[in-house]
SEVO-528836 format. One line per field, with one value per atom (N, C-alpha, C): x, z, y; residue in three letters; residue number from 1. Coordinates in pm, 1 decimal. Each point is the difference from the previous one (the first is absolute). Example, Ala and Ser with C-alpha at 12.3 -4.5 7.8 and 13.67 -1.06 7.14 Angstrom:
<mardos>
xx <- c(1319.0; -89.0; 90.0; -35.0; 82.0; -77.0)
zz <- c(780.0; 0.0; 0.0; -72.0; 6.0; 73.0)
yy <- c(-569.0; 119.0; 120.0; 105.0; 119.0; 109.0)
resn <- c(ALA; ALA; ALA; SER; SER; SER)
resi <- c(1; 1; 1; 2; 2; 2)
</mardos>
This chain:
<mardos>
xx <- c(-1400.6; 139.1; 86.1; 137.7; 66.4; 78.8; 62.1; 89.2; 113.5; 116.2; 126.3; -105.5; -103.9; -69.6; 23.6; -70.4; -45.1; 112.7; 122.0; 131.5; 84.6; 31.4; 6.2; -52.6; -175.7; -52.5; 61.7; -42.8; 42.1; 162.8; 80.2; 147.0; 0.8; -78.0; -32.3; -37.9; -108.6; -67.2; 132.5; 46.2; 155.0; 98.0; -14.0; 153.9; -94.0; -113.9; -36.0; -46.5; -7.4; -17.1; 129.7; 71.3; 158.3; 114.9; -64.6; 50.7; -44.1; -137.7; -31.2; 8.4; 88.6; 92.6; 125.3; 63.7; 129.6; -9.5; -46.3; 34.5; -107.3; 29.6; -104.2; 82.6; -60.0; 82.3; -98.9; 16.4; -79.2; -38.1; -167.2; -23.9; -115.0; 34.1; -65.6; -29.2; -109.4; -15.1; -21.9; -9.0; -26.5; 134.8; -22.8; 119.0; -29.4; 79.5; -51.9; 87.6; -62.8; -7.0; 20.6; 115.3; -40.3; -7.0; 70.0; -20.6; -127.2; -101.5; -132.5; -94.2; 85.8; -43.1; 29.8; 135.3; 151.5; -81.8; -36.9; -103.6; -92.5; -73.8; -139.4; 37.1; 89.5; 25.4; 56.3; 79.5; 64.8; -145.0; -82.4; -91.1; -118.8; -7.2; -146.4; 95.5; 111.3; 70.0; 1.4; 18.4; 0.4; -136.8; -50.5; -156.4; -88.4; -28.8; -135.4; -27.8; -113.2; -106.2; -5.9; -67.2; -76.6; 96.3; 96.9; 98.1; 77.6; 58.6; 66.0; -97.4; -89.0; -90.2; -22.0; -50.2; 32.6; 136.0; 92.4; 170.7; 6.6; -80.6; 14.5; -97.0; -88.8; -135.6; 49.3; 104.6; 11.0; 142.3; 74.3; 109.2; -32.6; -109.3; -80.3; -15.6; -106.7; 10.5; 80.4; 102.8; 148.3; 42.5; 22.3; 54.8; -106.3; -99.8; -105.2; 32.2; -45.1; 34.7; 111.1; 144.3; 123.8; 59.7; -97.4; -2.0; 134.1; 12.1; 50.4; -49.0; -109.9; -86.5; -59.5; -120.9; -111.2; -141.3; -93.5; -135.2; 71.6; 43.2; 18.3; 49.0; 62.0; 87.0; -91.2; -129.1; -105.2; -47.8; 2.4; -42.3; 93.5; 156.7; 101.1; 43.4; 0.8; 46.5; -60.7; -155.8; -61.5; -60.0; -17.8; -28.7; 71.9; 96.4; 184.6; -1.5; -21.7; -30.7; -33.3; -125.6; -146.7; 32.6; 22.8; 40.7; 128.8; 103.5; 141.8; -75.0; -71.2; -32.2; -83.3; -96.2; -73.8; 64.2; 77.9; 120.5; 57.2; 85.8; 101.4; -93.3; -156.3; -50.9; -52.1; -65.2; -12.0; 106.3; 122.1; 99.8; 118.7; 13.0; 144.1; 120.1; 0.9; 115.4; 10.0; 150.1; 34.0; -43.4; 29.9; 58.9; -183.3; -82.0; -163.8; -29.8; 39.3; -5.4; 61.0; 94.7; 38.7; -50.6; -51.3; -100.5; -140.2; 3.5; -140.9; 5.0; 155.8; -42.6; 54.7; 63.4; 1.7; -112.4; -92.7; -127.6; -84.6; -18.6; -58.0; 36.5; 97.4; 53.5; 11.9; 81.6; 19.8; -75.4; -149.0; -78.6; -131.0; -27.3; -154.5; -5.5; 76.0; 35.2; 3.9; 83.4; 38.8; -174.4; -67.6; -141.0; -95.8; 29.6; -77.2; 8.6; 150.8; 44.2; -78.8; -51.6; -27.5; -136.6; -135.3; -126.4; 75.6; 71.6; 41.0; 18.3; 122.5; 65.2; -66.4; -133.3; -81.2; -86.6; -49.1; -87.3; 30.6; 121.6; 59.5; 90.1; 113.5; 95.2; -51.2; -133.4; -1.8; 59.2; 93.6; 90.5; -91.4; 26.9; -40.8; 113.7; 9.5; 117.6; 6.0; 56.4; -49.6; 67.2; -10.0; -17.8; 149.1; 76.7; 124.0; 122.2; -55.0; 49.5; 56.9; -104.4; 81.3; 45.2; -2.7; 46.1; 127.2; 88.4; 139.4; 82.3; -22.8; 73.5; -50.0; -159.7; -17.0; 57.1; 37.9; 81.4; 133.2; 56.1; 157.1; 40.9; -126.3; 24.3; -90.7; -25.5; -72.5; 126.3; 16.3; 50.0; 171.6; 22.6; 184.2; -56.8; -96.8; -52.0; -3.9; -66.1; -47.8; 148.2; 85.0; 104.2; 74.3; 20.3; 56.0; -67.1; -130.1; -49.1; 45.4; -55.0; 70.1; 131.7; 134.3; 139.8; -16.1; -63.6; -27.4; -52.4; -121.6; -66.3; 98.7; 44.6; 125.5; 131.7; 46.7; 61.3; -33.1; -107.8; -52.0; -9.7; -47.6; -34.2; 134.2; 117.4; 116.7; 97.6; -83.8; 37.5; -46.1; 2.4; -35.2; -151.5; -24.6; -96.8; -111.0; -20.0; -72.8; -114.2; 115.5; -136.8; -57.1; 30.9; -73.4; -132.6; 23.9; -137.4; -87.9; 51.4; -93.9; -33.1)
zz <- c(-1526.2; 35.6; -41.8; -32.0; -92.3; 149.4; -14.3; 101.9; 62.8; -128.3; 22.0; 107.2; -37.8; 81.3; 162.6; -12.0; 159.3; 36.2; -2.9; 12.1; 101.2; -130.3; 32.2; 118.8; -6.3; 90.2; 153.6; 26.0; 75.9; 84.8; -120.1; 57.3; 47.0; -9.9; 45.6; 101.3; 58.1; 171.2; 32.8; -46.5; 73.7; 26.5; -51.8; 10.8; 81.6; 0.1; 64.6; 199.8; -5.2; 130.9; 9.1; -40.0; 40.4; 41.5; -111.9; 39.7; 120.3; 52.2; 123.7; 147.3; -19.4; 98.8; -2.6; -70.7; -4.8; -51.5; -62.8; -10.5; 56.1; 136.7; 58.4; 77.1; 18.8; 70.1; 129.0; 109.2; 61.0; -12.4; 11.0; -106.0; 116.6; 96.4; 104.7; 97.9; 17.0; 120.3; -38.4; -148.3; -113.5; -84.6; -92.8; -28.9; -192.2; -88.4; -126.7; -69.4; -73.0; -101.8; -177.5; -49.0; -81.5; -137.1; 25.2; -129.7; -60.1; 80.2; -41.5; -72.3; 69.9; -127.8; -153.7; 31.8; -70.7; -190.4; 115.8; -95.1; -67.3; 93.8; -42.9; -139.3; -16.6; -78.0; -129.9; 29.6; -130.5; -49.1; 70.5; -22.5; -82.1; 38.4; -73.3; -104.1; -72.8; -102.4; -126.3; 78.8; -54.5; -70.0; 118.4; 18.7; -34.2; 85.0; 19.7; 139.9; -47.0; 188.1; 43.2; -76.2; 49.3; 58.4; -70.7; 53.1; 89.5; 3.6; 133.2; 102.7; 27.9; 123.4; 13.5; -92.4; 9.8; 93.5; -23.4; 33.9; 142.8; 11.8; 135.9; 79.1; -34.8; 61.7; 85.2; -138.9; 68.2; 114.0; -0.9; 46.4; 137.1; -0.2; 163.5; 57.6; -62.9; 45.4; 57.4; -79.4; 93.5; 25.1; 26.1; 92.4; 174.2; -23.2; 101.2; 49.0; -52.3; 7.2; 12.9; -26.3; 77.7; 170.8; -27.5; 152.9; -55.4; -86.9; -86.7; -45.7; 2.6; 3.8; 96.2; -29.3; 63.8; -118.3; 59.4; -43.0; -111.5; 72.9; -89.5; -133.1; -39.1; -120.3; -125.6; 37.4; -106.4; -60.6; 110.4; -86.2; 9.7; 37.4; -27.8; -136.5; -63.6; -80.9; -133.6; -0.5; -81.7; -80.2; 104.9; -50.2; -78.1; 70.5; -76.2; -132.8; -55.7; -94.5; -96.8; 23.0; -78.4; -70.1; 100.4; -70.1; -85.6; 73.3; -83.9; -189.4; 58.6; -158.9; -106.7; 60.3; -38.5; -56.5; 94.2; -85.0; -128.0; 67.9; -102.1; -136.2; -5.1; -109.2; -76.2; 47.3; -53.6; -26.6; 60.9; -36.7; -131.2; 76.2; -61.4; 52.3; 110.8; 81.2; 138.0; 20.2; 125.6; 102.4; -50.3; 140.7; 35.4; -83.6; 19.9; 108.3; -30.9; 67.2; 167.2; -37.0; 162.8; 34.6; -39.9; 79.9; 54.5; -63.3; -36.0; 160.4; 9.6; 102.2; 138.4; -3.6; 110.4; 69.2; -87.6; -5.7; 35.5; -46.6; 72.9; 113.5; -5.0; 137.5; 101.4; -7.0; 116.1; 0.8; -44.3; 27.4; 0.8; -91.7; -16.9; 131.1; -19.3; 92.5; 99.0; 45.5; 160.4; 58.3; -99.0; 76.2; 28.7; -137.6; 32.2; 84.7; 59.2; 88.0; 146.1; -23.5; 119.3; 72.6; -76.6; 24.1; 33.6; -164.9; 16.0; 95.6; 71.8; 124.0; 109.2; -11.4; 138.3; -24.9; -101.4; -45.5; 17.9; -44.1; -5.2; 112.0; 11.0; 111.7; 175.3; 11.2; 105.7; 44.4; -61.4; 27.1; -35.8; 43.5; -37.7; 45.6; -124.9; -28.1; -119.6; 12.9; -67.7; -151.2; -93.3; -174.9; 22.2; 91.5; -17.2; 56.5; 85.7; 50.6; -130.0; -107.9; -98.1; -89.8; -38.8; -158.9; 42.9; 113.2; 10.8; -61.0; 53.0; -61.8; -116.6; -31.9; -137.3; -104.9; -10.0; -95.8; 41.7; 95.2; -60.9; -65.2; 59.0; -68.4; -136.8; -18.9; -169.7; -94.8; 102.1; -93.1; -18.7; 94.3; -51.1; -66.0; -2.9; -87.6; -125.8; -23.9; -140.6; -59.2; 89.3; -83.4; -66.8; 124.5; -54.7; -111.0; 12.0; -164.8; -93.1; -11.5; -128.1; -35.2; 111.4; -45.8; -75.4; 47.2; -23.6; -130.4; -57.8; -110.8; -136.7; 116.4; -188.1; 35.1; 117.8; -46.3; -65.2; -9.3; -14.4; -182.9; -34.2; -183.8; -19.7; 38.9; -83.1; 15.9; 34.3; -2.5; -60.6; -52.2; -30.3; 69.3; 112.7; 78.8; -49.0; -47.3; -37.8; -86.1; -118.6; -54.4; 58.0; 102.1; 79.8; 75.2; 25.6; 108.3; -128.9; -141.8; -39.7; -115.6)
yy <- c(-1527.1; 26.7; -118.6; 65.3; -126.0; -44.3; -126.9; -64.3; 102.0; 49.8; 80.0; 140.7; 40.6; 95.8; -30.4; -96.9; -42.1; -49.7; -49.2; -16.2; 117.1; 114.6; 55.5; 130.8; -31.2; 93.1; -92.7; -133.8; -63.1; 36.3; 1.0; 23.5; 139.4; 124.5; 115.8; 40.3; -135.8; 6.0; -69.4; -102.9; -97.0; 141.4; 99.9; 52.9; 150.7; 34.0; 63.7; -23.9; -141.7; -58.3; -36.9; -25.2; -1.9; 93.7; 110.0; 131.9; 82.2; -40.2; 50.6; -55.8; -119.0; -91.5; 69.4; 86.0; 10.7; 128.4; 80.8; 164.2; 71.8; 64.6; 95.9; 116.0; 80.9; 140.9; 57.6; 51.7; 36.3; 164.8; -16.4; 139.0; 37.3; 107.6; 45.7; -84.6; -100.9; -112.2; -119.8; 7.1; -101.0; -21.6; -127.2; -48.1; 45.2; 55.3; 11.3; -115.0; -56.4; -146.4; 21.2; 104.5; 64.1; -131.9; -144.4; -31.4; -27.3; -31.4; -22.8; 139.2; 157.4; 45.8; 2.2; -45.4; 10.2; -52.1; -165.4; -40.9; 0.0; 53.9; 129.8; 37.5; 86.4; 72.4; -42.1; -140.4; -59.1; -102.3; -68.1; -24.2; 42.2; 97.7; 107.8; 49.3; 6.2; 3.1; -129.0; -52.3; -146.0; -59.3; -26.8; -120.2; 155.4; 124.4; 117.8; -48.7; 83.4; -9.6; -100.7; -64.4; -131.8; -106.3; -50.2; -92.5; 78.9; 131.3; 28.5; -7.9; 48.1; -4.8; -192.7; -90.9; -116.4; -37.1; 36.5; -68.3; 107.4; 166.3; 7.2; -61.0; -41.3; -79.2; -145.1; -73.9; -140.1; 19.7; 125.6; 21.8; 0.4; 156.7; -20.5; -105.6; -125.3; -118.6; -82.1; -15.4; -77.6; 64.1; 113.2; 89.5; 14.5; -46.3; 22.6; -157.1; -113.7; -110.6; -68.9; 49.5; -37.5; 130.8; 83.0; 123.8; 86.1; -27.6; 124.0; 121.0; 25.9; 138.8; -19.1; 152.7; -4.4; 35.8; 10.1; -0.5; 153.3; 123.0; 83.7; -71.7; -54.1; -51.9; -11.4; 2.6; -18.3; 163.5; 65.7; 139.2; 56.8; -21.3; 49.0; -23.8; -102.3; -78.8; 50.4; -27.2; -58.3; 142.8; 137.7; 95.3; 72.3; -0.2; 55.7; -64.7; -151.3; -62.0; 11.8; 18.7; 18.7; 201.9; 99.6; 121.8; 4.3; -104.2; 13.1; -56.3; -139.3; -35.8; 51.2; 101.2; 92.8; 116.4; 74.9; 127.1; -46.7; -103.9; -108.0; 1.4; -78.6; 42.3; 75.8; 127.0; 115.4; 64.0; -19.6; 97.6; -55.6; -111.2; -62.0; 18.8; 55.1; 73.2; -90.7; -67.6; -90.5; 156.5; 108.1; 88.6; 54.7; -78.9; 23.7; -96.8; -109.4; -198.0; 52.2; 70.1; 16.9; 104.7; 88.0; 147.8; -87.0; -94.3; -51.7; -104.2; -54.1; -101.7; 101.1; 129.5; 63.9; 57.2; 93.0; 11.2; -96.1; -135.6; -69.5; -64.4; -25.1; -39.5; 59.9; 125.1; 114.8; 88.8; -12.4; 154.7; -112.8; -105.3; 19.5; -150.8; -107.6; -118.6; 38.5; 130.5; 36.2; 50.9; 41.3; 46.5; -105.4; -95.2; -106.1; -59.7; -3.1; -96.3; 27.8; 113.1; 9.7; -21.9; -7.0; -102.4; -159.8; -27.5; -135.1; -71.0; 89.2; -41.9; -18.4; 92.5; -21.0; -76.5; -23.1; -109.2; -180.8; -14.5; -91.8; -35.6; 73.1; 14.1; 42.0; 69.7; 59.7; 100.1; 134.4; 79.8; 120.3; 51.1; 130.9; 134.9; 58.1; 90.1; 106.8; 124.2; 54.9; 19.6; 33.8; 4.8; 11.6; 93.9; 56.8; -97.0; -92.4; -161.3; -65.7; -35.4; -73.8; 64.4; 111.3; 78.1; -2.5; 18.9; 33.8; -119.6; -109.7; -105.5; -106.1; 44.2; -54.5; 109.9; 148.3; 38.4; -53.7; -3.7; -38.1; -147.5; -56.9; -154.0; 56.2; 50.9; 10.6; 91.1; 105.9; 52.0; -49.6; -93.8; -50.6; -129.2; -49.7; -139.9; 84.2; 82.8; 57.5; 51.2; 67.9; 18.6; -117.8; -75.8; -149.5; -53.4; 8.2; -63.5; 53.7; 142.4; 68.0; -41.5; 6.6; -0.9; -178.6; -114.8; -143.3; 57.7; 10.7; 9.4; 63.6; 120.3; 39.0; -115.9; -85.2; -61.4; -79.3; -67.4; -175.1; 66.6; 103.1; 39.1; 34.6; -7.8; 5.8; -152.4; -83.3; -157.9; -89.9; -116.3; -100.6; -55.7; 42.9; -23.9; 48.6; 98.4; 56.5; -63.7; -93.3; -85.2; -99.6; -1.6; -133.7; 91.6; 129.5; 36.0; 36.5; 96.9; 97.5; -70.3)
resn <- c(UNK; UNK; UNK; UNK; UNK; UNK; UNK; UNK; UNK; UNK; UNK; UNK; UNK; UNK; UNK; UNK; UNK; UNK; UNK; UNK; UNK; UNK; UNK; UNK; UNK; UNK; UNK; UNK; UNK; UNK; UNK; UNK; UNK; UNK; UNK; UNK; UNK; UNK; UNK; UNK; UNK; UNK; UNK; UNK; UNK; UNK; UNK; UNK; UNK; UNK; UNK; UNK; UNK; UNK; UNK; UNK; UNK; UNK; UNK; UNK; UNK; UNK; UNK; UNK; UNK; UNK; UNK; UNK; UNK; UNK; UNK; UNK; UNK; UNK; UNK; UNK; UNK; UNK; UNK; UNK; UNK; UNK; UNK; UNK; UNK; UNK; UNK; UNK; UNK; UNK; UNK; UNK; UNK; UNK; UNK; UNK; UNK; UNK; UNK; UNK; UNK; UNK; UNK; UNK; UNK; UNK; UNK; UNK; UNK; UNK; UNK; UNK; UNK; UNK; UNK; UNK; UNK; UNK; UNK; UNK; UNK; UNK; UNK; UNK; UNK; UNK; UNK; UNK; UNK; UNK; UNK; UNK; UNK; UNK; UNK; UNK; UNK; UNK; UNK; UNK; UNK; UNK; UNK; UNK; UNK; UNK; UNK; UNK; UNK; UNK; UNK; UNK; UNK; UNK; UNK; UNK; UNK; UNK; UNK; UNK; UNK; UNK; UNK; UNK; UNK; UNK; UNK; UNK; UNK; UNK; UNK; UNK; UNK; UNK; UNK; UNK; UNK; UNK; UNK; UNK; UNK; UNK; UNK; UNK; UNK; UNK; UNK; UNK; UNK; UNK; UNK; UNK; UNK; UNK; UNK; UNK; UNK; UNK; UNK; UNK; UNK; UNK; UNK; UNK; UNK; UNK; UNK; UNK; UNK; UNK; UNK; UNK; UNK; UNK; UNK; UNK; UNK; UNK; UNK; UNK; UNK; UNK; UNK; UNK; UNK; UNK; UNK; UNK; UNK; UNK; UNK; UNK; UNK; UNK; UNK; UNK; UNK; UNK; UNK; UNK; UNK; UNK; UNK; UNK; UNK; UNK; UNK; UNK; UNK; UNK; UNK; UNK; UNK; UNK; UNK; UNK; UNK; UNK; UNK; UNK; UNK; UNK; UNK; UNK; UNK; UNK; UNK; UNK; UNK; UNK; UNK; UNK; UNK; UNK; UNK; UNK; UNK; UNK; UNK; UNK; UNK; UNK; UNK; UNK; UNK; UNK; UNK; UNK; UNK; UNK; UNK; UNK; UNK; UNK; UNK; UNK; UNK; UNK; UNK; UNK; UNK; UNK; UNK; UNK; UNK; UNK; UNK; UNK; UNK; UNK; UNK; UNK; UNK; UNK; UNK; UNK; UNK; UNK; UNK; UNK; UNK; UNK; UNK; UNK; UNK; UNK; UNK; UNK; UNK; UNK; UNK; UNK; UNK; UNK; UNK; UNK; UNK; UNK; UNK; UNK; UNK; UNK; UNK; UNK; UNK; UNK; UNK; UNK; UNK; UNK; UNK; UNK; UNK; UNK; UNK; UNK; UNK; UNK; UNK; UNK; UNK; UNK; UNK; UNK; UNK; UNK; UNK; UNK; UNK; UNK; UNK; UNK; UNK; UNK; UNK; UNK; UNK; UNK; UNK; UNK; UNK; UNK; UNK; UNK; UNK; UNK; UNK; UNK; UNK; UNK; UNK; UNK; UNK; UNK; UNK; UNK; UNK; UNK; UNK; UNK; UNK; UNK; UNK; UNK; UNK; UNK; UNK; UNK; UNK; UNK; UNK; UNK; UNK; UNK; UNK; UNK; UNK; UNK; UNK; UNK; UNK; UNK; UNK; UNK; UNK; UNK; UNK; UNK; UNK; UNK; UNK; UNK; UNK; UNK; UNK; UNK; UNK; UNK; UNK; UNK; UNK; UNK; UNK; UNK; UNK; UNK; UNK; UNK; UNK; UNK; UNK; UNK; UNK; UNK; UNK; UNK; UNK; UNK; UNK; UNK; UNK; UNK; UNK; UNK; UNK; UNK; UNK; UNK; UNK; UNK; UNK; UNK; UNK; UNK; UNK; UNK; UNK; UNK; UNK; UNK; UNK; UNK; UNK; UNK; UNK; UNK)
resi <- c(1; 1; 1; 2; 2; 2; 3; 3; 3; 4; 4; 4; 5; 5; 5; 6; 6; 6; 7; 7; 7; 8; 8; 8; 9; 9; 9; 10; 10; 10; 11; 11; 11; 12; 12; 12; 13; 13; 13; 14; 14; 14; 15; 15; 15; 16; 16; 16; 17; 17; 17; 18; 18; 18; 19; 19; 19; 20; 20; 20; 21; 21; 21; 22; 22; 22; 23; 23; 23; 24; 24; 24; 25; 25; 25; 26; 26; 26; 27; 27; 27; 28; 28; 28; 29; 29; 29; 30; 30; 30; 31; 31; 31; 32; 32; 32; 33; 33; 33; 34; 34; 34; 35; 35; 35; 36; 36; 36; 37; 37; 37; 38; 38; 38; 39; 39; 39; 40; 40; 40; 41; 41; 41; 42; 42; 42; 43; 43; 43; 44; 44; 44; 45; 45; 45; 46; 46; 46; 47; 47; 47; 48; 48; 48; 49; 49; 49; 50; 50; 50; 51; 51; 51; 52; 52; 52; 53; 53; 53; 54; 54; 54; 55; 55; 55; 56; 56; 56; 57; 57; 57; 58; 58; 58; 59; 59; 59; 60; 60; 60; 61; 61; 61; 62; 62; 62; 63; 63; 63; 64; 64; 64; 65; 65; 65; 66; 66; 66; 67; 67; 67; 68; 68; 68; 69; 69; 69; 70; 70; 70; 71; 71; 71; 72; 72; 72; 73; 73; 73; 74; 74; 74; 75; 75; 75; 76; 76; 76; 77; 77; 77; 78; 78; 78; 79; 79; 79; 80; 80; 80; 81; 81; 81; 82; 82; 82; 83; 83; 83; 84; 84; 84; 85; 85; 85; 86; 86; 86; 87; 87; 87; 88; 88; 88; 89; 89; 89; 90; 90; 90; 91; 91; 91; 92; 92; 92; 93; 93; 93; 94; 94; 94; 95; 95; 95; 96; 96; 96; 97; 97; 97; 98; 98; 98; 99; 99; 99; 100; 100; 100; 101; 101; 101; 102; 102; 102; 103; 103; 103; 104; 104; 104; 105; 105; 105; 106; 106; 106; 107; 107; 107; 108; 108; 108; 109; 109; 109; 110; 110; 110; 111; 111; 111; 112; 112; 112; 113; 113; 113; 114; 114; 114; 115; 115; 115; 116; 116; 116; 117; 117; 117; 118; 118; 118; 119; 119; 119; 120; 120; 120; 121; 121; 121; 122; 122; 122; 123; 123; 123; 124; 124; 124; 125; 125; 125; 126; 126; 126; 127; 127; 127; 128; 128; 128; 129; 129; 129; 130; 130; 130; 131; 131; 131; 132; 132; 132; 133; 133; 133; 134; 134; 134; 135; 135; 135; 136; 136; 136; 137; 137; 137; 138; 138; 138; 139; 139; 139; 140; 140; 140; 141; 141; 141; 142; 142; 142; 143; 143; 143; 144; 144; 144; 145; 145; 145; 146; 146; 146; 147; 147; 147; 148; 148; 148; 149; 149; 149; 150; 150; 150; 151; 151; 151; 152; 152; 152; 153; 153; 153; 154; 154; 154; 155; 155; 155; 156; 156; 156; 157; 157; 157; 158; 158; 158; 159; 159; 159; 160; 160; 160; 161; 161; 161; 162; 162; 162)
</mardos>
């Protein structure tokens, strides 16, 4: 990985742990965090799988480590990720990158979440507990990426990510 890479992936967890200090909505009994999918999605565009799930991986972390998340933030994050950058590459399509991180986020994360949570957290609750507010934080993050991604390719910016 070249320097401008890791730079940039870096300023991605900075503005994704920043964004989840300051943009959240309350989404059933839970709070939805949509820029971290937001990112998801401009990410696995950018970098693919591997580095978005990377940048949601280290995001969880300081987000867990300043008590800005919780334990969910890792298979919230990281699954949404990993499918957005996967679509994104088989397809070539942003509007794949965001099916890719709703799908993982709000259907396949919300089930996981739920061993996880009892495993880790001690909670126990059922499948239909987290899907309500991991889609609305996936799916207004995923829109936000998309509208970010066609802005950022009709700017100057552009040659700095691609």
């Amino acid at each position: 990985m070249n320097t401008k890479r890791l730079v940039i992936m870096s300023m991605f967890v900075a503005l994704a742990v920043a964004g989840s200090a300051f943009v959240s909505f309350p989404a059933g009994i839970a709070r939805a965090y949509p820029i971290q999918h937001a990112l998801n999605v401009i990410s696995a565009v950018v970098f693919g799988p591997i580095p978005a799930v990377t940048i949601a991986f280290v995001t969880g972390i300081v987000r867990v480590i300043t008590g800005t998340g919780s334990l969910l933030a890792f298979p919230g994050g990281m699954i949404g990720a990993l499918l957005a950058g996967l679509m994104y590459k088989m397809s070539g399509r942003v509007s794949f990158a965001a099916a890719g991180e709703i799908i993982g986020t709000g259907i396949i994360a919300s089930l996981v979440a739920v061993p996880y949570a009892k495993l880790l957290m001690g909670t126990e609750t059922a499948a239909f507990f987290f899907m309500p507010p991991f889609l609305a934080s996936s799916v207004s993050g995923a829109i936000l990426g998309v509208v970010l991604v066609y802005r950022l390719e009709k700017t100057k910016v552009r040659k700095l990510l691609y």
